[in-house]
C-alpha positions in Angstrom: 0.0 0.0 0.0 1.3 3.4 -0.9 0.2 6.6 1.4 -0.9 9.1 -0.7 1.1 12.5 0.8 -1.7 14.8 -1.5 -4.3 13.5 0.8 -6.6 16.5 2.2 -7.4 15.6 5.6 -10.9 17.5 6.5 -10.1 19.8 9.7 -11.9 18.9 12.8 -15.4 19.8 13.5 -16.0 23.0 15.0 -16.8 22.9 18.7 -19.1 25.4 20.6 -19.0 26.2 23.7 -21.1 28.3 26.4 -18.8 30.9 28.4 -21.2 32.5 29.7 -25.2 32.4 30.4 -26.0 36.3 30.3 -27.1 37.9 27.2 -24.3 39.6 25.6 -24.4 43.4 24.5 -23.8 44.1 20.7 -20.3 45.5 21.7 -19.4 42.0 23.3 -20.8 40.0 20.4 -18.9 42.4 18.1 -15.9 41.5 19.5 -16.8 37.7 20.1 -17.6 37.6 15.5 -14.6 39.4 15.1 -12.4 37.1 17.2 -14.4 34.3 15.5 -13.8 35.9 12.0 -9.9 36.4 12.5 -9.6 33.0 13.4 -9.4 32.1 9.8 -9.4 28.2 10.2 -13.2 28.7 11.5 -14.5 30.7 9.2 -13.1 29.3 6.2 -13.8 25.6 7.2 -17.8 26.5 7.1 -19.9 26.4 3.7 -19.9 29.5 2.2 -23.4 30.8 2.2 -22.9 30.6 6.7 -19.9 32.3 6.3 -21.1 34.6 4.2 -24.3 35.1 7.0 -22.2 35.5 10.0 -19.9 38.2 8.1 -22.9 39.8 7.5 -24.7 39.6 11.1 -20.9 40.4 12.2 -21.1 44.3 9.9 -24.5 44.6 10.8 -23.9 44.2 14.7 -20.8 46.5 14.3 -22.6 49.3 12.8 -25.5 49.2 15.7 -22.6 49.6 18.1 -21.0 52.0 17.1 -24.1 54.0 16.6 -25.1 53.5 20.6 -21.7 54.5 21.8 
């Protein structure tokens, strides 16, 4: 048998987790997409049309806070 060293292996399944139980304000969700966004291995691992959504819910969020600061 010969390994094939072109072999994509998938990345691992993204895990969520629940830090915290209080609502978040926009501000802390802001933060929590754009630290979510920079990861790069998360964002680019999901199907295109979710990333698409969560960069979207991410600009949208952004814009509200900065308007209540």
């Amino acid at each position: 048998m010969s390994s094939n060293a072109n072999a994509r292996v998938p990345p691992p399944p993204l895990k969520l987790e629940v830090l915290e139980t209080r609502p978040l304000s926009n501000a802390e969700t802001v933060q929590n997409l754009h630290h979510f966004l920079s990861n790069g291995t998360a964002i680019h691992s999901a199907p295109t049309s979710i990333a698409h959504q969560v960069t979207q819910v991410y600009e949208k969020l952004r814009l509200e806070s900065k308007r209540n600061q």
